[in-house]
C-alpha positions as CSV (number, residue, x, y, z in Angstrom):
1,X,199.5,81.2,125.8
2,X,196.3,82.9,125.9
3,X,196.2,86.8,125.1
4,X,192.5,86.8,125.7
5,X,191.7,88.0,128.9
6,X,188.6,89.2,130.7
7,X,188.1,93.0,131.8
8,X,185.5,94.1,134.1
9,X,182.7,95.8,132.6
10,X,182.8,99.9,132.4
11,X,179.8,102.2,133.3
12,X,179.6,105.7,131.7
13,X,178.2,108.6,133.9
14,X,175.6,110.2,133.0
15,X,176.3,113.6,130.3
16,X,173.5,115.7,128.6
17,X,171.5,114.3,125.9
18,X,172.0,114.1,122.7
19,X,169.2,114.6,119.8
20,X,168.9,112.9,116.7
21,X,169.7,115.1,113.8
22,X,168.3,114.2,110.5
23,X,171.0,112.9,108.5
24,X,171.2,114.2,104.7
25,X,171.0,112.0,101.9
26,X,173.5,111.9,99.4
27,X,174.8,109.3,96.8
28,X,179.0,108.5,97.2
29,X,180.4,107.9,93.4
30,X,183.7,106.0,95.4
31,X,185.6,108.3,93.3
32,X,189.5,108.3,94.0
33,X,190.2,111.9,94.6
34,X,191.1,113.3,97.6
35,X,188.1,115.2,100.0
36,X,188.9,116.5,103.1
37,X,187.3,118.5,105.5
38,X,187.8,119.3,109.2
39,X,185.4,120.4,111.5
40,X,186.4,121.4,114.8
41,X,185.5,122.0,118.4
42,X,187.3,123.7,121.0
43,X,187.1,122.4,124.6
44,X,186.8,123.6,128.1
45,X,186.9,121.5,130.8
46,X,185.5,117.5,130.4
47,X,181.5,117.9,131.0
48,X,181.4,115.0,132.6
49,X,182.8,112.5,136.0
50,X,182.8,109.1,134.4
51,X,182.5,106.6,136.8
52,X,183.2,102.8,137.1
53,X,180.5,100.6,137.9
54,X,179.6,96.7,138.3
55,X,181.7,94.2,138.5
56,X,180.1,91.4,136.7
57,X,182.2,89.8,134.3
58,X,181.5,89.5,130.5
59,X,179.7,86.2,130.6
60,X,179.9,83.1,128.3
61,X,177.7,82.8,125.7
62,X,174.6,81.2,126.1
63,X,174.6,78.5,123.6
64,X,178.2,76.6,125.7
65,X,176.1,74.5,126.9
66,X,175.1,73.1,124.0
67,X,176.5,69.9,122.1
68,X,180.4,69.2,121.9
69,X,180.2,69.9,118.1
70,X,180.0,73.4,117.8
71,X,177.5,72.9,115.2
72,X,174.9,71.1,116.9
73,X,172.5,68.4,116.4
74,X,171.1,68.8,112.4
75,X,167.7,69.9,111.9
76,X,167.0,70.5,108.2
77,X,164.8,72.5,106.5
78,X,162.1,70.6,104.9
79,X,159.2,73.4,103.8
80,X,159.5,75.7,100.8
81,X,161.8,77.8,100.2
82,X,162.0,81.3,101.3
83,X,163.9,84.6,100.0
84,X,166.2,86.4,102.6
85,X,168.2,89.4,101.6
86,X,171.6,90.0,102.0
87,X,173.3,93.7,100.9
88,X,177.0,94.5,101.2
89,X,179.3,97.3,99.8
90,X,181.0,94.4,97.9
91,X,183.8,95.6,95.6
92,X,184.8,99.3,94.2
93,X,187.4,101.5,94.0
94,X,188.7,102.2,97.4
95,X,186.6,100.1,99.1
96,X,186.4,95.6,99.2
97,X,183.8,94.0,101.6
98,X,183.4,91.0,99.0
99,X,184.5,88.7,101.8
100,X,180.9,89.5,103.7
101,X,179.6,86.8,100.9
102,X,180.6,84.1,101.5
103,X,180.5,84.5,105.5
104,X,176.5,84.8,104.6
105,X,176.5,82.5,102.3
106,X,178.0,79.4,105.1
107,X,176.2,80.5,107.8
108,X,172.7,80.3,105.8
109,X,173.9,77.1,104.6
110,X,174.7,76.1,108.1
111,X,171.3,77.5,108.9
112,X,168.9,75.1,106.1
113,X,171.3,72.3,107.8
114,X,171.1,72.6,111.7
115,X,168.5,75.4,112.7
116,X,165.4,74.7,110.6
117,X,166.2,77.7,108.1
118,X,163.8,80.0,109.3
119,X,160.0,78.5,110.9
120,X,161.0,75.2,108.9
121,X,161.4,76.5,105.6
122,X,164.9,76.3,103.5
123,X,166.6,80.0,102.9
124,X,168.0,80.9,99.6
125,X,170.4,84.2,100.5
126,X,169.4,87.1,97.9
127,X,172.9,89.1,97.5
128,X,173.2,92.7,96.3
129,X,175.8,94.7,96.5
130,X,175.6,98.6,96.1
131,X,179.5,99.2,94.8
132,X,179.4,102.3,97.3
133,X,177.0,103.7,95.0
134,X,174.1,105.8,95.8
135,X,172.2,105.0,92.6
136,X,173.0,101.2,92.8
137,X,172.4,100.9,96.7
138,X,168.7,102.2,96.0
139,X,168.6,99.5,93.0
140,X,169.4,97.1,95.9
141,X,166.8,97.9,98.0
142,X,164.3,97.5,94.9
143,X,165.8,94.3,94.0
144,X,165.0,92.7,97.1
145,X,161.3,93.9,97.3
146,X,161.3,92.2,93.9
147,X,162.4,89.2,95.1
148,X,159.9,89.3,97.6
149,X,162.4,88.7,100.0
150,X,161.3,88.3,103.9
151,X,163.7,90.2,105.3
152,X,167.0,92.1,104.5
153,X,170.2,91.3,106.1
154,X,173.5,94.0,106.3
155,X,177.0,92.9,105.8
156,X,179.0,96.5,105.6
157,X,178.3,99.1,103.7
158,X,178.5,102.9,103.9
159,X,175.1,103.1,101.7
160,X,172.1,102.0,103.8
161,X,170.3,105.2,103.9
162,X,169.8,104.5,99.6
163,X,169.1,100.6,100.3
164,X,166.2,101.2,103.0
165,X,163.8,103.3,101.6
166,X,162.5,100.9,99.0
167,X,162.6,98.1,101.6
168,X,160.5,99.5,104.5
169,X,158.4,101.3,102.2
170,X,157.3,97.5,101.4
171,X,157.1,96.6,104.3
172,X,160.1,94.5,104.9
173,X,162.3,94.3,108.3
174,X,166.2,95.0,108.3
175,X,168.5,93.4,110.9
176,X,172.1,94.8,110.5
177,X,175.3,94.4,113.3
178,X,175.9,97.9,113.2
179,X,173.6,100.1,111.6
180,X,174.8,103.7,110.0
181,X,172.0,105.5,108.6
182,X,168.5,107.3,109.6
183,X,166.7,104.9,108.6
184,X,168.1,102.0,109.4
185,X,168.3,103.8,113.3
186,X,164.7,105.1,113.3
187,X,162.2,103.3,111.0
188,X,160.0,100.6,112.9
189,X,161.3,97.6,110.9
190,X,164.4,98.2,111.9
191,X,167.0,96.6,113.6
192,X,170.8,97.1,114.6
193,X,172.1,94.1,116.8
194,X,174.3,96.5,118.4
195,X,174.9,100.2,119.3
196,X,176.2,101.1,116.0
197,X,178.1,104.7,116.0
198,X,176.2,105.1,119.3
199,X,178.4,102.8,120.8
200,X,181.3,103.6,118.7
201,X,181.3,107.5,119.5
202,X,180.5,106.7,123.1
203,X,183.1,104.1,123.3
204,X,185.6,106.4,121.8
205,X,184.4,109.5,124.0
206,X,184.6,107.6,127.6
207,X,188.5,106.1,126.4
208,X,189.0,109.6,125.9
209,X,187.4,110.8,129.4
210,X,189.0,108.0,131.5
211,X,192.1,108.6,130.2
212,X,192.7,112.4,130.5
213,X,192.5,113.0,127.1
214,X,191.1,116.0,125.5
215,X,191.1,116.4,121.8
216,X,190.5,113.8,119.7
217,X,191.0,113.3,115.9
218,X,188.4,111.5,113.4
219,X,189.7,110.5,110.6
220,X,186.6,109.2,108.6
221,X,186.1,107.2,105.4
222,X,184.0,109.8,103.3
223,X,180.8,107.6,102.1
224,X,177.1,109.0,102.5
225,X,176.1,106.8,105.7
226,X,179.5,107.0,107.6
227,X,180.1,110.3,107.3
228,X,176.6,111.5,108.0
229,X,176.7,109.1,111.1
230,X,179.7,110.6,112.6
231,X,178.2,114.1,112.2
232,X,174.4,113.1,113.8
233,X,176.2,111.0,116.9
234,X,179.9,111.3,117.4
235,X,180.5,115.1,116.6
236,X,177.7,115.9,119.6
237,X,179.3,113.5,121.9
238,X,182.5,114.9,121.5
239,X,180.3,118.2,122.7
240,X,178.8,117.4,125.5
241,X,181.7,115.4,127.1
242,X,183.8,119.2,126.3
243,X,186.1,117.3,124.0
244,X,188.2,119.0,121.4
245,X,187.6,117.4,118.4
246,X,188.1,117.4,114.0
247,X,186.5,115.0,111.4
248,X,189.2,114.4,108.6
249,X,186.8,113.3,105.9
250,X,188.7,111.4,103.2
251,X,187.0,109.2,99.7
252,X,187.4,106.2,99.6
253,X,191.1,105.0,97.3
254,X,193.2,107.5,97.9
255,X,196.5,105.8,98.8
256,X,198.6,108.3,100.3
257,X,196.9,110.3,103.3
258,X,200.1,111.9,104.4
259,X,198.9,115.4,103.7
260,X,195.8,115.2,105.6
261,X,197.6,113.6,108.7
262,X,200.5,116.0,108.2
263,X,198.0,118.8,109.1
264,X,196.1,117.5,111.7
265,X,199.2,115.9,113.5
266,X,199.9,119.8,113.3
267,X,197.0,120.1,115.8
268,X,198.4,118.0,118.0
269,X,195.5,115.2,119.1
270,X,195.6,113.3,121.7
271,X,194.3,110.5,119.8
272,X,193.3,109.9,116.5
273,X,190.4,107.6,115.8
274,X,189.9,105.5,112.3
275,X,186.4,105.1,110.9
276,X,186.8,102.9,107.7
277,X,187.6,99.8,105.8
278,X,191.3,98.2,106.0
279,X,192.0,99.6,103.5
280,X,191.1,103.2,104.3
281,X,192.6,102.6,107.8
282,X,196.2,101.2,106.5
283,X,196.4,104.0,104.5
284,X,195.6,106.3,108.1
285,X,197.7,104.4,110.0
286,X,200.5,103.6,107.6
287,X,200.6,107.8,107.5
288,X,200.6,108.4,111.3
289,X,203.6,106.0,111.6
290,X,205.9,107.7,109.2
291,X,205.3,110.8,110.7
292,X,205.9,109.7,114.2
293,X,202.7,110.3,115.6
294,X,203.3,108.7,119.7
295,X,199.3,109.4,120.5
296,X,196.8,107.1,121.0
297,X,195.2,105.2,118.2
298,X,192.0,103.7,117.8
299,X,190.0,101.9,115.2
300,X,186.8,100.1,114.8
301,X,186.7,96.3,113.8
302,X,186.4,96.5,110.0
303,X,189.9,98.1,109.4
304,X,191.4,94.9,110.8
305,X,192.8,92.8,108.2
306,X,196.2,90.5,107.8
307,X,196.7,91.7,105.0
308,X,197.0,95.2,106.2
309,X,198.6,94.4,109.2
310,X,201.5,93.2,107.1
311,X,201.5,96.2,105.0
312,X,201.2,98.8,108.1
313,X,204.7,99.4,109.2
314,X,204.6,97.7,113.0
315,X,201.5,96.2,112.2
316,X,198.5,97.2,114.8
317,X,200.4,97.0,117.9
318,X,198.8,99.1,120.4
319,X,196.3,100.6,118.3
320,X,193.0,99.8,120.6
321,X,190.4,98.0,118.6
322,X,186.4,98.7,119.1
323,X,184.2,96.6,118.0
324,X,181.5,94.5,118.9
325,X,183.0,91.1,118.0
326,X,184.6,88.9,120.8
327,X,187.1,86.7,119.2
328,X,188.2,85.0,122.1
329,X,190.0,81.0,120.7
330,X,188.0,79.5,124.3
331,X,184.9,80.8,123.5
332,X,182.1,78.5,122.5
333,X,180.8,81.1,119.8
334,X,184.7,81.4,118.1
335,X,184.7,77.3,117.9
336,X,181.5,77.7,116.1
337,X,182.0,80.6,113.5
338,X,185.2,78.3,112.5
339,X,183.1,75.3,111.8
340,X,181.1,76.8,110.3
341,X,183.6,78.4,107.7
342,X,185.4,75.1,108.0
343,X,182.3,72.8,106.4
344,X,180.3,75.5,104.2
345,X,183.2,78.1,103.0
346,X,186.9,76.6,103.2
347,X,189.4,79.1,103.3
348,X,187.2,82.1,103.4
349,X,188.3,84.9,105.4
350,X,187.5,85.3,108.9
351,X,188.8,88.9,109.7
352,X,187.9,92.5,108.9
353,X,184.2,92.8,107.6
354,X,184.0,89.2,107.6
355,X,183.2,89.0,110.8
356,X,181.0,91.9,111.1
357,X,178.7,89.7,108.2
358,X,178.7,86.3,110.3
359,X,177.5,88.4,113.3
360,X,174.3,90.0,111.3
361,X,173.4,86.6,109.4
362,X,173.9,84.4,113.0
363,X,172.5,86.5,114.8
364,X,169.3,87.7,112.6
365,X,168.5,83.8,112.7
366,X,168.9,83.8,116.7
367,X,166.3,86.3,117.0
368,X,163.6,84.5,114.5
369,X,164.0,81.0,116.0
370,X,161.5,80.9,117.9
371,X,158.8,82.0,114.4
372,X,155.5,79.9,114.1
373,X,153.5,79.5,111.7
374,X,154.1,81.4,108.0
375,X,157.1,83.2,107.3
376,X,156.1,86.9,106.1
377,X,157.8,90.1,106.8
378,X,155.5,90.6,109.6
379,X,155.6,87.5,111.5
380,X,159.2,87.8,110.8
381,X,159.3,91.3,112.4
382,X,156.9,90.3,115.3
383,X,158.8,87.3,116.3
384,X,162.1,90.0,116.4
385,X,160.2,92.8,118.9
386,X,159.0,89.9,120.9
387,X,162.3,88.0,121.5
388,X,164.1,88.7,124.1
389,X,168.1,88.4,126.0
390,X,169.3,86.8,122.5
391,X,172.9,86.5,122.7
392,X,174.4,88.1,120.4
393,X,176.5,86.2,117.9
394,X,180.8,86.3,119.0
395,X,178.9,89.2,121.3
396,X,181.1,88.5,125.0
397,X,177.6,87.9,127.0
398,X,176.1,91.1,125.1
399,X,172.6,90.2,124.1
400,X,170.0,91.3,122.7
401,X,166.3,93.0,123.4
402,X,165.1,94.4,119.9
403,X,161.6,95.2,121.6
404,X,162.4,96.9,124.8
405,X,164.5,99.6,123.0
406,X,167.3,100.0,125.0
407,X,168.1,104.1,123.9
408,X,164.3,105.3,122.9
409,X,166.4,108.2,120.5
410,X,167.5,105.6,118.5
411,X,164.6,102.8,118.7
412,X,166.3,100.2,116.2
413,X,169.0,99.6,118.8
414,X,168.8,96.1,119.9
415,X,171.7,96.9,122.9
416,X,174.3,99.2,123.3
417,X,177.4,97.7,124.5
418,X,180.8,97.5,122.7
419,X,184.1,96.1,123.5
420,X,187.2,97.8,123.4
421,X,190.9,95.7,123.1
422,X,194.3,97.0,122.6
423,X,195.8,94.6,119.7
424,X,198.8,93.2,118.7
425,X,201.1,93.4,115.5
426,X,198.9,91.1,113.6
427,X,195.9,92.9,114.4
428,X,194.5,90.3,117.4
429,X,193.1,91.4,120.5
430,X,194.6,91.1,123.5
431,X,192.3,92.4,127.0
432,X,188.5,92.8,126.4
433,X,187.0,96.0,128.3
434,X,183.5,96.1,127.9
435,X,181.6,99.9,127.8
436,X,178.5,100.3,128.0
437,X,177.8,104.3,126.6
438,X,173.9,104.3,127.5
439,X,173.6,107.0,129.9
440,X,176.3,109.0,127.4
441,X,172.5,109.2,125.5
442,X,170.6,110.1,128.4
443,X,169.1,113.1,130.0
């Protein structure tokens, strides 16, 4: 049977808006110890009457009606070859997105095969990975102006405010699926395929608002780009919807959280809200359930892994899943991302951040298909700000407009939508809602 199913899509009313603050800089050694900090809010009354609106459902994507074989006709490469970055967290203590590589890796390859690589030429995939380092995520970013690469691509990683610098200072545009820093939010080259912690807080805050709910509980993975992302977008939503709120900031590798959710559980949220890796986020929710927290629980798409599912006691069932990946079996764009791991990565995994790194790398070469002529950083980024309704990869009809800047406060927004899904033990969704939080940021 099919636990896929369609939800209409959700409006959010219109609330005060909501500046961008300058987030601090700050290198993240990954160190094991414990850091915690709570900040908290006190609410009044919700400053805000959500309302439902539309009723079109999530479409299919637009590339179903393309060939039976999800991969398509082949259309090689032929010209020279061409640099294209690729940065991801990659392996440290605490913290393992190693499994964005080979994702890249197969959809490039897949790319060079069947979509022309990019204007005709062949891409070879420049990988660094920053080791949730400050230091090392800047030596990234230097790397790949190096390499003269002609363009940089984001798996995950809680360091893209050290990576960017170097890379738009030459010059160079950056297409990520959920951007987390400053830069990578504000600076003209660019690009976040979704609404990054836009979406996420305002995902989070009209859940919260629908459902009667009034304080809510972050409980944050403590690296320099998430943690300065929750404090510039999700703590002032939380405000201006009148939501009682604390951020439980916590490094990455510590195993045992059980003091930190024994205190807030103290508190007595409503729901708490996981912002982290799997790892990070089995150790959250592996805390909650021995202390017999009965609230809500949500958490965004990269803490979803088997393996953590099998190591969280119950698994993820019920905890509501937001995230901007549709993983629907039926869907043309699911068939696809499986051949594609099928013929150019056997066996690699297809959960967790994974997914988040076949979204960026599909869909950064969805929005250059269309490039002419030489492939430069600059034809590269004017091709990008003139493309336009680009589905986004495994996006549930979301799509993309990277020029028309959907939320001018945060101008590297390419839409703003995000799906939320209640999941099961093993960590699959189950009923799509789609949110879109726009008018959260809005006057």
């Amino acid at each position: 049977m099919n636990n896929f199913r369609r939800s209409r899509r959700v409006g959010i009313a219109s609330l005060l808006a909501i500046g961008l603050v300058a987030a601090a800089c700050g290198d993240d050694s990954g160190s094991s110890s414990s850091a915690t900090t709570a900040a908290s809010g006190t609410a009044t009354t919700a400053a805000s009457s959500a309302t439902t609106g539309g009723s079109a459902t999530t479409s299919a994507s637009a590339t179903t009606a393309a060939a039976a074989d999800p991969l398509g006709a082949p259309n090689p490469a032929t010209g020279t070859p061409i640099k294209l970055g690729f940065v991801t967290s990659g392996k440290s203590t605490g913290i393992d997105t190693s499994v964005d590589i080979p994702m890249a890796q197969a959809v490039t390859k897949y790319a060079n095969d069947y979509l022309g690589g990019i204007g005709g030429h062949p891409v070879t995939l420049d990988v660094c990975t920053t080791q949730a380092n400050g230091a090392t995520a800047t030596a990234c970013g230097n790397q790949f102006v190096q390499d003269n690469v002609v363009a940089v691509t984001a798996g995950s990683t809680g360091e893209e405010l050290n990576v960017a610098p170097p890379v738009f200072a030459a010059g160079i545009p950056w297409v990520g699926q959920n951007n987390n820093s400053a830069p990578t939010l504000t600076d003209p080259k660019a690009f976040s395929l979704t609404g990054a912690i836009a979406s996420i807080a305002g995902g989070a805050t009209q859940y919260m608002l629908d459902n009667k709910l009034g304080h809510i509980a972050v409980f944050n993975i403590n690296t320099a780009g998430s943690t300065s992302a929750v404090n510039n977008f999700a703590v002032p939503a939380f405000k201006k919807a009148g939501l009682a709120y604390d951020v439980v900031l916590i490094n990455p590798g510590v195993p045992d959280v059980t003091p930190q959710m024994s205190a807030e559980l103290a508190k007595k949220p409503d729901m708490i809200f996981v912002i982290g890796n799997d790892t990070f986020c089995q150790s959250v929710l592996t805390a909650a359930k021995n202390l017999n927290y009965t609230g809500k629980k949500m958490v965004i798409s990269q803490c979803v892994s088997a393996a953590s599912a099998a190591a969280i006691p119950g698994g993820y069932e019920g905890v509501l899943q937001q995230t901007s990946i549709d993983q629907s079996p039926d869907e043309f764009d699911t068939k696809q991302m499986e051949a594609i791991v099928a013929k150019y990565s056997p066996g690699a995994s297809t959960g967790g951040t994974a997914l988040i790194a076949y979204a960026a790398s599909l869909g950064f070469y969805r929005l250059v298909k269309d490039l002419k002529g030489d492939v430069t950083p600059a034809s590269i980024l004017a091709t990008i700000l003139a493309s336009k309704d680009v589905p986004l990869a495994m996006g549930g009809g979301n799509k993309a407009n990277c020029g028309s800047k959907p939320l001018p406060s945060l101008p590297a927004l390419c839409s703003t939508g995000t799906l939320i899904s209640p999941m099961t033990k093993e960590g699959k969704p189950t009923t799509y809602a789609f949110v879109d939080p726009t008018a959260l940021f809005k006057g």
